[in-house]
C-alpha positions in Angstrom: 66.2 81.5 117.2 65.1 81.1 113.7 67.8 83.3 112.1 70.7 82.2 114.9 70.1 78.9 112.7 71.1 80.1 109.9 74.8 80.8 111.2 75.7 76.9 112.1 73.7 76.7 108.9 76.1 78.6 107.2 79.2 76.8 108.9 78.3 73.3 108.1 77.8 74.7 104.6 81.1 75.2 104.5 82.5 73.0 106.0 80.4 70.6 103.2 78.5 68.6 106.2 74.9 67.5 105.3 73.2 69.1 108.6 73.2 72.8 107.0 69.8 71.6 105.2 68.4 70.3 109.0 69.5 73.8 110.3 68.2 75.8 107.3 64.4 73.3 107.4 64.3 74.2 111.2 64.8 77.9 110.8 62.0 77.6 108.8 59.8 75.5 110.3 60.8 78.3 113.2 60.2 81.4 111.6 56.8 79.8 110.1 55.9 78.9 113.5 56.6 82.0 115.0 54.6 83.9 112.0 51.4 81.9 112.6 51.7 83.0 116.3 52.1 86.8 115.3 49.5 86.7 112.9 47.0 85.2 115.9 47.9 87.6 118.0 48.2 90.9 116.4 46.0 93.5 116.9 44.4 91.9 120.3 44.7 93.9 123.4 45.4 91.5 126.3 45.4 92.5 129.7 48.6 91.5 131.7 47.7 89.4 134.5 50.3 87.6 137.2 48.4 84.4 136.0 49.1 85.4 132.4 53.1 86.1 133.3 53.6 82.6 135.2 52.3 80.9 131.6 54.1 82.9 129.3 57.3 82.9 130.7 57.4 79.0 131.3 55.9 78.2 128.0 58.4 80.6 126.1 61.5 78.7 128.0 59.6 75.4 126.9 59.1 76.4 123.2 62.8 77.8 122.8 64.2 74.2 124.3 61.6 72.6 122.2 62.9 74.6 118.7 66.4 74.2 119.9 66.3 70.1 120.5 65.0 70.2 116.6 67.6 70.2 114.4 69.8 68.4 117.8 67.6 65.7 116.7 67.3 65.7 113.0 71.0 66.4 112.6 73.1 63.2 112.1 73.8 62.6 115.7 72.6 59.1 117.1 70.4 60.4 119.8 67.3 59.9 121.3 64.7 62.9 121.4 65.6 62.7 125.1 69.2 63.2 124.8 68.0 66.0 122.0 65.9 68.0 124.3 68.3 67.6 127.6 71.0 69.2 125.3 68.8 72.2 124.3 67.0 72.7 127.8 70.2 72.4 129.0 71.7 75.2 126.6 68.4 77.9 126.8 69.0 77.2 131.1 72.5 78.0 130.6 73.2 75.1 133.1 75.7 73.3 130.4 75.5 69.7 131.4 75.8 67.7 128.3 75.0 63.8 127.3 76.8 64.4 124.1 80.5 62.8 123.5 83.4 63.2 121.1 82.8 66.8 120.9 86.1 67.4 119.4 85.4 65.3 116.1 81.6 66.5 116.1 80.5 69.0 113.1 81.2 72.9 114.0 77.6 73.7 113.0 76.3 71.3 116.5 78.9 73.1 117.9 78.2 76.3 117.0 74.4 75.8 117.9 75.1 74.7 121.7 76.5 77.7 122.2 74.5 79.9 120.9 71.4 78.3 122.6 73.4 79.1 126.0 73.7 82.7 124.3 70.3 83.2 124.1 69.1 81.5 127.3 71.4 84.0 129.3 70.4 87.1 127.7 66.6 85.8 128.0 66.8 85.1 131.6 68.7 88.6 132.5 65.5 90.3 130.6 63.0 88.3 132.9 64.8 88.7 135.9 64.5 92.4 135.2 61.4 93.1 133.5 59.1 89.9 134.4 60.0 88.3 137.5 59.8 91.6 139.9 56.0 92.0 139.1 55.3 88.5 139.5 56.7 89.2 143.2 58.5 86.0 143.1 62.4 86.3 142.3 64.8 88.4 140.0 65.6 91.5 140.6 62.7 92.1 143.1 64.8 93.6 146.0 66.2 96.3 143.4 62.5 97.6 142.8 61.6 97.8 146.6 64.5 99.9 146.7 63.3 102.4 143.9 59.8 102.3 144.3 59.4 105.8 142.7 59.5 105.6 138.7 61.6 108.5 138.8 64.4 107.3 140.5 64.9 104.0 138.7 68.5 103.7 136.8 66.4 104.1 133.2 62.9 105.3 133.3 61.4 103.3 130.7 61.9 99.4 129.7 62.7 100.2 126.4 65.9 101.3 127.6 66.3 98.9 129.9 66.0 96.4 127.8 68.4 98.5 125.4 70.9 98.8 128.4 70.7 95.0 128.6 71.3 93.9 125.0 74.6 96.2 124.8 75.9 95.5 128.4 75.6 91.7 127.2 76.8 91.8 123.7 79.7 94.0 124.8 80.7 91.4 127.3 80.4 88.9 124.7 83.0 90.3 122.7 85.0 91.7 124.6 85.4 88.1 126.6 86.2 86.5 122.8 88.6 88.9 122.0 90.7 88.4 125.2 90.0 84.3 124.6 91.4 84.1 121.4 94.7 86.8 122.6 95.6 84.4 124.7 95.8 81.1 121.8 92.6 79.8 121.2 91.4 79.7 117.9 88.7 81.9 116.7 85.9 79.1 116.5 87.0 78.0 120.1 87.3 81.8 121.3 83.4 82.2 119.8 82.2 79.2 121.3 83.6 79.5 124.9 82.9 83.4 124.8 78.9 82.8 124.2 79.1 80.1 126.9 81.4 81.8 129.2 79.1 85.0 129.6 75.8 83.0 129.9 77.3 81.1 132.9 76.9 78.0 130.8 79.7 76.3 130.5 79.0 74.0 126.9 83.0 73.5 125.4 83.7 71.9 122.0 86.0 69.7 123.6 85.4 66.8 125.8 88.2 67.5 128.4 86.2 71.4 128.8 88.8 73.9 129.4 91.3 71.1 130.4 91.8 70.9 126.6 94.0 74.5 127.8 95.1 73.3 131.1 98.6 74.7 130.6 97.6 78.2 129.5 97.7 79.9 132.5 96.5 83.3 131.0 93.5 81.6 129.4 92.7 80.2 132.9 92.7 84.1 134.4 90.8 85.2 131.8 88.2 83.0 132.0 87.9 83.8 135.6 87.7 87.2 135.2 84.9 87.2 132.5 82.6 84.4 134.7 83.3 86.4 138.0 81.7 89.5 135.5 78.7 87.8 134.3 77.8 86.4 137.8 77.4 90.2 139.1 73.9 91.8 138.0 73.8 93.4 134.4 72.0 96.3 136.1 75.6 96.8 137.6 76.9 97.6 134.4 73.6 99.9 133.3 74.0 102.0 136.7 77.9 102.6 136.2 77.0 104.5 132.9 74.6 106.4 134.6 75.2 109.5 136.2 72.9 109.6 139.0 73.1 106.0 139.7 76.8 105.7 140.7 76.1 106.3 144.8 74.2 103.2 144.2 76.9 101.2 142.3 77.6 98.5 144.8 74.6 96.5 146.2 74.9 94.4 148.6 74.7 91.3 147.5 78.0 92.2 144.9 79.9 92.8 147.8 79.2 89.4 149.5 79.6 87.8 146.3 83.1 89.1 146.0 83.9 88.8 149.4 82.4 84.9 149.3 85.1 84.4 145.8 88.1 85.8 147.4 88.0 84.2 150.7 87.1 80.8 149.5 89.5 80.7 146.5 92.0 81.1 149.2 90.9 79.1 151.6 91.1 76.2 148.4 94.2 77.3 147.2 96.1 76.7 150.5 94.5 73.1 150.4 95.9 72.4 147.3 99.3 74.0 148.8 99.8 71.8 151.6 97.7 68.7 150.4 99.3 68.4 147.2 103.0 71.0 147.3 101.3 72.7 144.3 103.0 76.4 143.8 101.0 78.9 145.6 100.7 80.5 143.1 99.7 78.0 139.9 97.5 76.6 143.3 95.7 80.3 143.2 95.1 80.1 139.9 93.4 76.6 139.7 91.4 77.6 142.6 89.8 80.5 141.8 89.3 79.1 138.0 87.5 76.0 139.5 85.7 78.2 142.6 84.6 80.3 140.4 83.2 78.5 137.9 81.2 76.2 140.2 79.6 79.5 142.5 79.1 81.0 139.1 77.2 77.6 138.2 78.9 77.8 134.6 80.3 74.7 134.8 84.1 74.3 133.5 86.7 72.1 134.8 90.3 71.3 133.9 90.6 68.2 135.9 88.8 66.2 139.0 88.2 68.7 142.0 87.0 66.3 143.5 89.9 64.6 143.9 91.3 67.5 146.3 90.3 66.7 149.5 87.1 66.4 152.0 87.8 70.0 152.5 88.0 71.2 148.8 85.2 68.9 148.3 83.0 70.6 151.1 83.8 73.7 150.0 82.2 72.9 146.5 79.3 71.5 147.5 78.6 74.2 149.9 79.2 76.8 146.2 76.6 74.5 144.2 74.2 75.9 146.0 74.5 79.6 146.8 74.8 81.0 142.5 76.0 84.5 141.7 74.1 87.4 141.9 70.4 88.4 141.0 70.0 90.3 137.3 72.8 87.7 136.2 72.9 84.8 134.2 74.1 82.4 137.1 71.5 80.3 138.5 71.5 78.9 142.3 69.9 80.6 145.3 72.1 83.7 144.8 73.3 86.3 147.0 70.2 88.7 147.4 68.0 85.8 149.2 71.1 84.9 151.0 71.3 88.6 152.8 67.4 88.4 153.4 67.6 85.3 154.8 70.4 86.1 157.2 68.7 89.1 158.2 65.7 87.1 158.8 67.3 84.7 161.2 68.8 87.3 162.9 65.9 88.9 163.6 63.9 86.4 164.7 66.7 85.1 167.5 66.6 89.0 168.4 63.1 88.5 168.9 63.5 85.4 171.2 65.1 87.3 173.5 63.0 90.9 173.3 59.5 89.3 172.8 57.9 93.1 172.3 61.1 94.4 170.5 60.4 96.4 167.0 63.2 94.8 164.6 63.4 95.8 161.0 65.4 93.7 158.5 67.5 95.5 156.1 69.1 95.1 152.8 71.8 97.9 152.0 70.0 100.4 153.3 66.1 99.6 152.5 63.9 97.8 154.9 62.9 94.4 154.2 58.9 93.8 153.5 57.1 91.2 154.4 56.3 90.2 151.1 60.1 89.9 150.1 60.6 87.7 153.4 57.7 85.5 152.8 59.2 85.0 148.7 62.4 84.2 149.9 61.1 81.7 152.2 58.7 80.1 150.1 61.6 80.0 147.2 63.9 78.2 150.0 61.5 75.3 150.8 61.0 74.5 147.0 64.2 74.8 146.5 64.7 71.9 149.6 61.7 69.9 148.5 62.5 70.1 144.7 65.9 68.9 145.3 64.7 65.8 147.8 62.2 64.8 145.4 64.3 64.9 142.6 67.1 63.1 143.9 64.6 60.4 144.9 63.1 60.1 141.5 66.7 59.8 139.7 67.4 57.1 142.3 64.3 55.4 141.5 65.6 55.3 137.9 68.5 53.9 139.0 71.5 56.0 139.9 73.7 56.1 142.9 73.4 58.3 145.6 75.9 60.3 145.2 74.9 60.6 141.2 71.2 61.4 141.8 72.0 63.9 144.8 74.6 65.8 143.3 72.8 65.7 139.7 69.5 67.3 141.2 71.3 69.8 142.8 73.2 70.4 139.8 70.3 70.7 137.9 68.1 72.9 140.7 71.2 75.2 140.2 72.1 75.1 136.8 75.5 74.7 137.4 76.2 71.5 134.9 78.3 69.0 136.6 77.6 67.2 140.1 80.3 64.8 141.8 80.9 60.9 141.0 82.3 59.2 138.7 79.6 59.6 136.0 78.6 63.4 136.4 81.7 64.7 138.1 83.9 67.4 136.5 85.4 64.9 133.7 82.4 62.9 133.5 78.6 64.2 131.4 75.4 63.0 131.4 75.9 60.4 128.3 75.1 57.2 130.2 72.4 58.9 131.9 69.2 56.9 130.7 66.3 58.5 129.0 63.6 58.8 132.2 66.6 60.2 134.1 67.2 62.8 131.5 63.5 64.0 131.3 63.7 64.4 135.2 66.9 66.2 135.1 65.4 68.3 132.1 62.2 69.8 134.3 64.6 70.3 137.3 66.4 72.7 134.8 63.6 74.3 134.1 62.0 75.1 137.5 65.6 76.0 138.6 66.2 78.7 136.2 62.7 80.3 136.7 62.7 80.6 139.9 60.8 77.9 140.8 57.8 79.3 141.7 57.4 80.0 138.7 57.0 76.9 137.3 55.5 74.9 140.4 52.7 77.5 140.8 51.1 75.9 137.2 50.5 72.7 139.4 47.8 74.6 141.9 44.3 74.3 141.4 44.1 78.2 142.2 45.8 78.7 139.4 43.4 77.3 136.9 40.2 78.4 138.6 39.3 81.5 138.3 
């Protein structure tokens, strides 16, 4: 983070704005930070512990939103530290709502910086859904290690290159999705910013109308499907399809319910928007998959008021808030993997009503469920329920509407970015949003994108005593 500063840094240099000294003092104050923690640490030989992974990974998602609300803050933007560290938590989440207005007069270096705080967030969160979370036993990628138990048989045997896979997978993405932005008009600073946002699920535009500020570019619209759809599939996807022996294993099943889920509903929305408003099938295709998938993907964009479609569109969108992309990804949600377990779980137990002394084994793809995987899932699933009724009874108790502090907890459990209502619908962001709202908003962010568990387990007695 300390030397992504220096590029908005560099850009508000040149663009002769003041806030390249706020960027250059915080990379600083970053790197120096980061030093002194090195420097404590080096040479000790610590002993990885589950109770030692559940701290480190919440208080590294903390510290990054903490470093990236700093020059937020200190830059000349009016804003409270609230607003400040919303934006930032919001950005390292890669959820993407925003409490910040007149984007398309603000400086390129704030700009520049949103983005690349979604960026980093995305790439962050597809490490620890692969590396971290699965021996925590709580989320991630958990169901692709029960199916490769054996070392041997994983796609790379070691994390190194993994992690390797990973970084060029993402970064490869990244470009690729910039290049095809700006062949189809934007500029080059747009094409940056909406590529690094785009890929991370994220959704954070430098204008204030999102991609509606390209409404009429169709192609720009397509594209941007495409590359969301991509980055909501697991990055392990992309690892095993360069790997030889991995290839029988290419599709898992949660990418094919995933795809399945995208095609069916962005038709099912597209012939609403046929016969409720005599839109061109085909322009109506377009619009609906665009929107569809940005909301399953939780990234975020919007060219105009989906909710103005219909009951039925509207159903349909609420209904994608909540199921996210797929596990390994940068999408947020419950996501497709728990979905299959928990089908198969239901399933099985109505099978079990009727044959009381009946053997019935779950299965995902072709690997039996555990127990321990069941009982995750389910644990994940009431949080998820309780998180979300909580929260949306604290952001009432601050005082938003119903249909605001609902829809903005989900939104927020989810990371998708924008809930429904006038203030946080598609066209709307969290800029009226007062302060104890935000900080409510902020931690559901949090717990959303680490699974939860993660985050609520540092609340338990049993955690602390030993």
């Amino acid at each position: 983070m300390a030397v992504a500063m220096l590029l908005p840094a560099a850009i508000d240099l040149r663009d002769n704005n003041d806030d390249w000294l706020v960027f250059v003092r915080s990379s600083a104050a970053t790197a120096a930070f980061c030093s002194m923690v090195l420097m404590a640490t080096q040479g000790q030989h610590i002993r990885f512990t589950p109770r030692l992974g559940f701290l480190l990974t919440t208080s590294i998602w903390l510290t990054a939103a903490f470093l990236g609300s700093v020059p937020l803050y200190f830059s000349h933007l009016p804003i409270s530290y609230a607003t400040a560290f919303f934006e930032a938590i919001s950005g390292v989440t890669s959820t993407g709502a925003t409490a910040l207005t007149q984007l398309d007069d603000m400086q390129r270096g704030i700009l520049l910086w949103r983005s690349l705080l979604c960026w980093i967030g995305g790439i962050g969160f597809i490490g620890l859904a692969l590396l971290m979370l699965p021996s925590l036993r709580v989320g991630g990628l958990a169901l692709f290690h029960m199916e490769n138990s054996d070392k041997s048989e994983k796609v790379l045997p070691r994390m190194n290159q993994i992690a390797l896979g990973i970084v060029v997978a993402y970064g490869t993405m990244t470009t690729a999705c910039i290049i095809a932005y700006f062949a189809v008009g934007m500029d080059m600073f747009d094409a940056i910013n909406h590529g690094l946002t785009t890929v991370a699920t994220a959704g954070f535009s430098t204008h204030d109308n999102s991609l509606g500020f390209y409404a009429g570019n169709r192609p720009l619209l397509v594209i941007s499907t495409i590359f969301m759809a991509l980055s909501a599939l697991p990055f392990i996807f992309y690892i095993k399809a360069f790997t030889p022996r991995s290839k029988n294993t290419l599709f898992d099943p949660q990418v094919k319910l995933f795809i399945a889920i995208v095609i069916s509903f962005s038709f099912a929305l597209a012939i609403v928007l046929r016969v409720g408003q005599n839109i061109p099938f085909g322009d109506a295709l377009i619009s609906a998959s665009f929107h569809f998938v940005s909301v399953i993907t939780t990234t975020g964009y919007a060219t105009e008021d989906y909710s103005l479609w219909g009951p039925p569109a509207l159903g349909i969108f609420f209904l994608a808030s909540f199921l996210g992309g797929c596990a390994g990804s940068t999408s947020g949600g419950i996501k497709m993997n728990r979905l299959i377990v928990l089908f198969s779980l239901t399933r099985a137990n109505l099978a079990r009503l009727i044959m009381p002394h009946a053997v019935i084994k779950m299965h995902y793809g072709d690997s039996e469920i555990t127990g321990d995987i069941a009982q995750a899932v389910l644990l994940y699933l009431f949080l998820y329920i309780a998180s979300l009724v909580i929260g949306a009874v604290l952001l009432a108790s601050v005082g938003l509407d119903f249909v605001t502090a609902f829809t903005g907890a989900l939104t927020a459990l989810s990371n998708v970015g924008p809930g429904l209502g006038e203030t946080i619908g598609p066209v709307g962001n969290y800029s009226t949003v007062r302060d104890s709202a935000l900080w409510i908003l902020s931690f559901l962010m949090l717990a959303g994108r680490l699974e939860l568990v993660t985050v609520f387990i540092l609340f338990t007695k049993a955690f602390w005593v030993r």
